[in-house]
Steps between C-alpha positions, in 0.01 A plus 500: 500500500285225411300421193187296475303387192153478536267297267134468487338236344153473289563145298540587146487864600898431576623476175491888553765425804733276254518757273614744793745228625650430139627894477582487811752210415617674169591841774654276709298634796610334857260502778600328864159287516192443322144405627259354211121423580305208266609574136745750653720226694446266218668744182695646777748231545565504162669856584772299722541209276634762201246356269396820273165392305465163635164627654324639176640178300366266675180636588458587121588151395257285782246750554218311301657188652243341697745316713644823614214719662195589444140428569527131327799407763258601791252298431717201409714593816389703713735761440465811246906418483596179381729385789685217284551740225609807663705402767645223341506468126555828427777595728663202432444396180318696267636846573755387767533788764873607621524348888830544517520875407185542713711353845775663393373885501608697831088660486288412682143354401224484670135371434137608659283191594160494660463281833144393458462405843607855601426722194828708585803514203788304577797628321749233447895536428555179206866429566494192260198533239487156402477424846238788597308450180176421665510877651500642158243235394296616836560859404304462131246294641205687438186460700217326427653359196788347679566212783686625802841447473635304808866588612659378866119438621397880416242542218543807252349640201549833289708736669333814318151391747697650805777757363460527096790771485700457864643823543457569867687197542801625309512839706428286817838303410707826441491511105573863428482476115187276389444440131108440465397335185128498491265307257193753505486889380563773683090572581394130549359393846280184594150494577308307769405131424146345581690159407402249736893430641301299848361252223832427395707481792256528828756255689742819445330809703830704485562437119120608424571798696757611280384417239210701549726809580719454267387796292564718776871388566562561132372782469672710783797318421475645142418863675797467735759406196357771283614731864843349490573578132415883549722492799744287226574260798388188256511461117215412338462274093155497444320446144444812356195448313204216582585104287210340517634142598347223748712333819427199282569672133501257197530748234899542405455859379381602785756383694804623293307842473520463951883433443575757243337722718715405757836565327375845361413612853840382653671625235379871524542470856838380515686861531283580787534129675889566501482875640272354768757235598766710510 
């Protein structure tokens, strides 16, 4: 029977997912595949690569760091991610990431991507992450305060715009036991936007469309996972009580109160999580 990981994103809201993953190293809890969207992808692959903390240090240590992300690297670059500095001098230099482990784990990981040009997810198997790192740039690219990332002549931005927690997709490729690790509470759900999305991309009718439905996807998604874990067909680590903290947080309590949070919730969930895999 096969096991899936599932991992929202939410920017800095994912801090909350690397404290989940970090216990869930320390059990030494094996799932068959895991599929991350935005943050979710990005401090997901830190779950193959063995690398317990790596994402809390080194967003504690840069997060004030104007080259790494923030609102003074968009308007120097375009990009509310420093592309230099995140997909290149911090993997490889500053707080190198673990390629090798990564290539060498039997699970399978998969990232959610936009297509712009179609506003459907892709969901994309990275075989070698170096190679595939534009995919997991793609996949935290969010809108408006992004470029489109470019990859084999398709253009792609934030995979959480067209599936923010892709469970259907799991049960659709015969995962039996899905692990959900969400970013929100239990109660929250999305309202509807007046924001002008045509203004910002009227070359891209099918992206404006779902952008503009968006709310609507998440929230019946959230209704139809909250179904599944009364039925105990999925597993659901959700914060237990409301962090205030920003996609773009800058304040480092905030964000180790989002990963504490994180490991408490895993932790007390831990004796259920194995009973439901077994």
């Amino acid at each position: 029977m096969k096991t899936l990981l599932v991992l929202e994103g939410g920017g800095l809201r994912g801090i909350y997912t690397a404290g989940v993953l970090d216990v869930l190293m320390k059990n030494k809890i094996k799932v068959d595949a895991i599929v991350g969207v935005s943050a979710g992808a990005l401090f997901g692959m830190n779950y193959l690569s063995n690398q317990h903390g790596r994402v809390l240090r080194y967003n504690l240590e840069y997060l004030n760091d104007k080259n790494y992300f923030g609102f003074s690297s968009w308007i120097r670059t375009g990009n509310i991610m420093n592309e230099d500095f995140c997909f290149n001098k911090l993997i490889y230099e500053l707080d190198p990431f673990d390629f090798e482990t990564f290539n060498k784990s039997k699970t399978e990981f998969y990232c959610v991507v936009t297509n712009v040009d179609t506003g459907k997810a892709e969901y994309v198997k990275i075989k070698d992450i170096e190679n595939d790192m534009e995919y997991l740039r793609a996949s935290a690219s969010m809108p408006f305060v992004s470029k489109m990332v470019r990859v084999k002549n398709k253009k792609y931005l934030d995979g959480g715009i067209s599936d923010s927690v892709p469970i259907k997709w799991g049960l659709k490729n015969g995962y039996k036991r899905i692990i959900v690790v969400e970013t929100r509470v239990k109660e929250y759900r999305k309202k509807k936007s007046s924001f002008p999305y045509k203004l910002f991309y009227k070359n891209y009718p099918k992206l404006v469309d779902t952008l503009k439905n968006r709310y609507k996807v998440y929230n019946k998604t959230k209704d139809y996972i909250e179904a599944l874990e009364e039925e105990n067909r999925v597993f659901v680590i959700r914060p237990s009580q409301y962090v205030k903290i920003g996609r773009v947080e800058k304040n480092k309590d905030r964000v180790q109160e989002m990963y504490r949070l994180g490991v408490k919730d895993c932790t007390a969930s831990m004796s259920s999580l194995k009973k439901y895999l077994k």
